[in-house]
N, CA and C of each residue as an Amber inpcrd file, in Angstrom:
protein
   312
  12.0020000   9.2430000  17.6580000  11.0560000  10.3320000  17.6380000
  11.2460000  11.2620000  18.8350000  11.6950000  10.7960000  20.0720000
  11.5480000  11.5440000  21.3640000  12.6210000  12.5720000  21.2160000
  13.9380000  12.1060000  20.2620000  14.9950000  13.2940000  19.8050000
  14.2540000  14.4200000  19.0270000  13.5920000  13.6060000  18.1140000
  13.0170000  15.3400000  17.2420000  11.9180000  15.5580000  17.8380000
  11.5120000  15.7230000  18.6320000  10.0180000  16.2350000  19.2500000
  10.9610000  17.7070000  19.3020000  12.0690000  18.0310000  20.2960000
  12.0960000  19.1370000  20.7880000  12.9130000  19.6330000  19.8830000
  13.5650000  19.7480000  18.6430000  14.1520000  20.2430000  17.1620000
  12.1660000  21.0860000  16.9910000  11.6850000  20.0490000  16.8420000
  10.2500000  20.2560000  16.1680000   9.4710000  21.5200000  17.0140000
   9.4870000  20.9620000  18.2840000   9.2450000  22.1690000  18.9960000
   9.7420000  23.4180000  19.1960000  10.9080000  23.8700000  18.7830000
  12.0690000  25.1950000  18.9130000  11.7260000  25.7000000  17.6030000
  11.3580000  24.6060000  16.3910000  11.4820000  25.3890000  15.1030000
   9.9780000  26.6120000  14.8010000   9.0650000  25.6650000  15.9140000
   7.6040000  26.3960000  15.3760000   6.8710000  26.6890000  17.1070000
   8.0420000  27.2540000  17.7850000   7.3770000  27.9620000  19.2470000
   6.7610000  29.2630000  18.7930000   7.6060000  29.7850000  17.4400000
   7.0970000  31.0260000  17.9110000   5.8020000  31.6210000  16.2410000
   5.4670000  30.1580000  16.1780000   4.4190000  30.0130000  14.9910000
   2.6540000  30.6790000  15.7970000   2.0150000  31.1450000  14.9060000
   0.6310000  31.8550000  15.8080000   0.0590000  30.9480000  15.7770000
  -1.4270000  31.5890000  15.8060000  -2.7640000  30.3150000  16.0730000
  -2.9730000  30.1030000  14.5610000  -3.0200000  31.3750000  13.6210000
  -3.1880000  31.2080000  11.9800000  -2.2070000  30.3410000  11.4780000
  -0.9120000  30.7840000  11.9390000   0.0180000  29.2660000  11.5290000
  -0.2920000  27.6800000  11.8620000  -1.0110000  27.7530000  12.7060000
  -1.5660000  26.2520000  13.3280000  -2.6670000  25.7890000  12.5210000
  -3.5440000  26.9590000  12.3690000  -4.7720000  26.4950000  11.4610000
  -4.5460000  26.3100000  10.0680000  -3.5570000  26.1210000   9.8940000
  -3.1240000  25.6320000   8.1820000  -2.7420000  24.3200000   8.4630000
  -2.7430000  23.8050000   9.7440000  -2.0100000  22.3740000   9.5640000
  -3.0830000  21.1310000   9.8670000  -2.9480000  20.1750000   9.1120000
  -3.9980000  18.8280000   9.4740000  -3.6110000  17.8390000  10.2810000
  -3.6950000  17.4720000  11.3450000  -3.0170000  16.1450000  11.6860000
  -3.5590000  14.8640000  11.6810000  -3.1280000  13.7690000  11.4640000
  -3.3730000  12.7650000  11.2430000  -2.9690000  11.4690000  12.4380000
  -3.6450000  10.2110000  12.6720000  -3.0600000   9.3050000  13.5320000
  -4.0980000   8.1850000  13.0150000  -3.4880000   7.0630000  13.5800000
  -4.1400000   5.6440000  13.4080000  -3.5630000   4.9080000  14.8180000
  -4.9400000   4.1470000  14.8990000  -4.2830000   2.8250000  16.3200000
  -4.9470000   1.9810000  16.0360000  -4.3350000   0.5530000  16.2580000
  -5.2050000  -0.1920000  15.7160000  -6.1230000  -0.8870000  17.5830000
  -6.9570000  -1.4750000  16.8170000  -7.8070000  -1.6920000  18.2740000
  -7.5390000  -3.2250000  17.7900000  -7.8050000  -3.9450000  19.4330000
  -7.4990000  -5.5500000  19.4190000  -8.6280000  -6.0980000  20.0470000
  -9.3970000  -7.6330000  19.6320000 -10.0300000  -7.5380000  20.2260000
  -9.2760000  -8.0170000  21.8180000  -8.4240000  -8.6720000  21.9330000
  -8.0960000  -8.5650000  23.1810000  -7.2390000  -7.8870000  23.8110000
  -6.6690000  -7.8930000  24.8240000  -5.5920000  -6.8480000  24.6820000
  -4.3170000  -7.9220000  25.0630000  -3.0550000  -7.5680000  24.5690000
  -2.2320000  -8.6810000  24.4230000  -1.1520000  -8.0640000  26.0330000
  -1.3600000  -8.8040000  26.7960000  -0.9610000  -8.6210000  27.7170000
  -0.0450000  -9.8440000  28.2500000   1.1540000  -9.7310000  28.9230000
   1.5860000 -10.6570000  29.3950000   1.4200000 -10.7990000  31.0350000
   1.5340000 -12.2310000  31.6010000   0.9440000 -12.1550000  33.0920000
   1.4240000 -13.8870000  33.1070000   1.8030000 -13.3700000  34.2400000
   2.9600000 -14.4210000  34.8360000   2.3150000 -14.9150000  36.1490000
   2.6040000 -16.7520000  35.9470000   1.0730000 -17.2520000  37.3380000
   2.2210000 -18.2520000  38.0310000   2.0330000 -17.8240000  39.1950000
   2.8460000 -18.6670000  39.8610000   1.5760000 -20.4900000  40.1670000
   2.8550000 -21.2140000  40.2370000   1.8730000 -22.2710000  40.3880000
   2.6420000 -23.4110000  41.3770000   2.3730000 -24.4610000  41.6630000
   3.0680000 -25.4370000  42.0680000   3.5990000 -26.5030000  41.5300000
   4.7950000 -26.8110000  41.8740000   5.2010000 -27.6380000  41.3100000
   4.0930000 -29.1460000  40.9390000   4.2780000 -29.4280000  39.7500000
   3.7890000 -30.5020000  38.8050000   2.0190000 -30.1320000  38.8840000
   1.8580000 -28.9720000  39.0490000   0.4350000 -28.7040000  38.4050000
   0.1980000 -27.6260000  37.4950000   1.0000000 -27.7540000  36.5790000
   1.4850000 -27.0260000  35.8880000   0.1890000 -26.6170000  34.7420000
   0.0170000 -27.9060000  34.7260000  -1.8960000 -27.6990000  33.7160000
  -3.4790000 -28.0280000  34.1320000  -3.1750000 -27.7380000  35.3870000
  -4.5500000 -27.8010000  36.1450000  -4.8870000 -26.4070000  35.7110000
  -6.3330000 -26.4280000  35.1990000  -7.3470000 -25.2700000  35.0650000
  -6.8090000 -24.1290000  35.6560000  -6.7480000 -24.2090000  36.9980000
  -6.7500000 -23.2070000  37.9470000  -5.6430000 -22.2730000  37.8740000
  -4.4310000 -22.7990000  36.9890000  -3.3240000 -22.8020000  37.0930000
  -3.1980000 -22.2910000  35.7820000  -3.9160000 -21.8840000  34.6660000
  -3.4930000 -21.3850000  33.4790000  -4.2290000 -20.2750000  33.0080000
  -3.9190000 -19.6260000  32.1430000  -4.3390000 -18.3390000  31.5630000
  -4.5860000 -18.3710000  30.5700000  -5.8300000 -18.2530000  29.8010000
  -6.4850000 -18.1770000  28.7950000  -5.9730000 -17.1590000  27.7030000
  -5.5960000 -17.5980000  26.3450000  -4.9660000 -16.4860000  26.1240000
  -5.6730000 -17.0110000  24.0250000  -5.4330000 -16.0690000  23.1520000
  -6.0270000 -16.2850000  21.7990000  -4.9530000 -15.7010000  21.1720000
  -4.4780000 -17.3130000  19.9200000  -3.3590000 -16.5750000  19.0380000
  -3.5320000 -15.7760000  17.9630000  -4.6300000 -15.5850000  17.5690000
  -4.5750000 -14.4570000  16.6480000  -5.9940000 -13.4410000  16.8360000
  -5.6210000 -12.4110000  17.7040000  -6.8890000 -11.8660000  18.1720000
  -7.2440000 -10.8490000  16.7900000  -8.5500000 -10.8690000  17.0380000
  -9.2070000  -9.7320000  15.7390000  -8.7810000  -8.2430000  16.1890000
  -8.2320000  -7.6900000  14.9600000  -7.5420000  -6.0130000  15.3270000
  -8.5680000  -5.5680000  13.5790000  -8.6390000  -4.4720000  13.7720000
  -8.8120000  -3.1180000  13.1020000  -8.0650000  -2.2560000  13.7040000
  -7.6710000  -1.3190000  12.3080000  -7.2180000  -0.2360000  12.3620000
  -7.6980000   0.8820000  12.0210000  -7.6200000   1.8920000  12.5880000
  -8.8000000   3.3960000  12.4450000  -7.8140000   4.2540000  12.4000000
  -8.1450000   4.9860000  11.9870000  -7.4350000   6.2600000  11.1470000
  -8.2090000   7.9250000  11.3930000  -7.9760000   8.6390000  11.8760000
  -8.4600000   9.5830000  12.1070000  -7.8030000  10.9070000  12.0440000
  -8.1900000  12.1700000  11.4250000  -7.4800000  13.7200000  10.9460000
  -9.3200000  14.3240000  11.2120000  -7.9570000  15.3450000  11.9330000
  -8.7830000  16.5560000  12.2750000  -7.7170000  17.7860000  11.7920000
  -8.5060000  19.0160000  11.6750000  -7.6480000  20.2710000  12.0830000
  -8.7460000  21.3440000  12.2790000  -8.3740000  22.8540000  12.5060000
  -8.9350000  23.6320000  12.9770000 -10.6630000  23.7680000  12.6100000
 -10.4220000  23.6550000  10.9540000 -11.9650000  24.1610000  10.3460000
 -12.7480000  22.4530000  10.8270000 -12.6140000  21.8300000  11.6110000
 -13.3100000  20.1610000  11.4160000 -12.8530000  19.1390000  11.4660000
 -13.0640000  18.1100000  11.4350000 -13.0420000  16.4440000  11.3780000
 -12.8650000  16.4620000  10.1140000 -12.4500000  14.8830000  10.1930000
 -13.0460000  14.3360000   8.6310000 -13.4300000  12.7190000   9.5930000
 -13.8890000  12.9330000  11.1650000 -14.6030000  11.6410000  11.0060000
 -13.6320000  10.0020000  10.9500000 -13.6410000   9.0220000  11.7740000
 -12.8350000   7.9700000  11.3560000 -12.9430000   6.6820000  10.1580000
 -12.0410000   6.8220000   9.6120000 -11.9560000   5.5510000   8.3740000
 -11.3760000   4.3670000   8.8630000 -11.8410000   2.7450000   8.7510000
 -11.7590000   1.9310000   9.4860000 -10.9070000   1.3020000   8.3910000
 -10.2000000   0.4640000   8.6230000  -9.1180000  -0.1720000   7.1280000
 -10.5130000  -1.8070000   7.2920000  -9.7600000  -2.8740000   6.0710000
 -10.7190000  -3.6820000   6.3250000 -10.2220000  -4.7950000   7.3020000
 -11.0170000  -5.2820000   8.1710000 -10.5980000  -6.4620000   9.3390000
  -9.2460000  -6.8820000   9.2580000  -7.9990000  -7.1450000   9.7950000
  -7.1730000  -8.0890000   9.5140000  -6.0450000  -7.3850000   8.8080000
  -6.5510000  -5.9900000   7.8270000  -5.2720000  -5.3310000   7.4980000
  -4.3550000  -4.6010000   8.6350000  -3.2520000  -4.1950000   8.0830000
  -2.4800000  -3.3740000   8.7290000  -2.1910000  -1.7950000   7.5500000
  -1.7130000  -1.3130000   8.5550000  -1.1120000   0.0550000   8.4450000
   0.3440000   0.0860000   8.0020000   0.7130000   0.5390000   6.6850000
   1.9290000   0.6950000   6.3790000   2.1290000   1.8680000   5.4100000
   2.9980000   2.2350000   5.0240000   3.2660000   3.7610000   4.5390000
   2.0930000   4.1980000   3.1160000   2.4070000   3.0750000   2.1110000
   0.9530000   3.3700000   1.1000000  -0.0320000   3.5990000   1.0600000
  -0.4120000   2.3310000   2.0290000  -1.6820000   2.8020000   2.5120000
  -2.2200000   3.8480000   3.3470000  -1.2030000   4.0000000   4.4340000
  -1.4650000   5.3960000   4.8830000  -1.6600000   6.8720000   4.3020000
  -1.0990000   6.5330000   2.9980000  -1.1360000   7.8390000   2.2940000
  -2.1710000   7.7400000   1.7160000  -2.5670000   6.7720000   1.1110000
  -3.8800000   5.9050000   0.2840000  -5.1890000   7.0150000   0.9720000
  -5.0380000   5.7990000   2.2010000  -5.9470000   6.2720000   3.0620000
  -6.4880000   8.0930000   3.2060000  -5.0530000   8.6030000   3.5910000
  -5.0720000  10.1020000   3.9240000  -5.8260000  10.9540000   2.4550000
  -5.4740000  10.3720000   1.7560000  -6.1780000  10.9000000   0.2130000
  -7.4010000  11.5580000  -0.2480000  -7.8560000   9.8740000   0.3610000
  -9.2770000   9.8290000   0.3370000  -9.5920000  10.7560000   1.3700000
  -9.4820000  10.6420000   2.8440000 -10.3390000  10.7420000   4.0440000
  -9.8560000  12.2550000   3.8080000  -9.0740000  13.4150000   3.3400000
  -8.6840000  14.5910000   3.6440000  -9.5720000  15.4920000   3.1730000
 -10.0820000  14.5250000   1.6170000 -10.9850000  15.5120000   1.2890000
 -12.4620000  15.4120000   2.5130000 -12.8560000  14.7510000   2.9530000
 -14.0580000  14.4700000   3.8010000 -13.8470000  15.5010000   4.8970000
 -12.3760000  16.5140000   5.1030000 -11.9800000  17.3350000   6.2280000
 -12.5750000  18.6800000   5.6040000 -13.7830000  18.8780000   6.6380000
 -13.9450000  20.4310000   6.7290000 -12.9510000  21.7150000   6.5480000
């Protein structure tokens, strides 16, 4: 993507503000409930599983995914997928379907 950003950018520099307001954009992130972070604990030798010495961590944390389009005239507001799904191309379009008409 970081190659065509600037193709993308050269093709529509010299697009107006009315050219902009014809366009909708769209994004999704999914939220976690934890955040999956890695973290590295130094410890001493052969206390390797003393309390003090470990990091609490959950193998399958709860995520949603949210979905959100705006453009010039409005929102359309965020659509939440259901618990546990993911985001993949059908559904994204699925999704966009529905939620575009809800765009001002």
């Amino acid at each position: 993507m970081k190659s065509k950003r600037p193709t993308f950018a050269k093709e529509h520099e010299v697009w107006t503000s009315d050219d902009w307001s014809k366009v909708t954009f769209s994004d999704e992130y999914t939220l976690q409930q934890f955040a999956l972070r890695k973290k590295n604990v130094r410890r001493p030798l052969g206390k390797s599983f003393q309390e003090r010495y470990t990091v609490s961590t959950m193998k399958h944390p709860l995520s949603q995914v949210v979905l959100g389009v705006f453009r010039k005239s409005g929102t359309a507001g965020l659509k939440f997928l259901p618990p546990g799904n993911t985001m993949n191309g059908s559904r994204y379009v699925e999704s966009l379907k529905g939620h575009l008409k809800k765009c001002k």
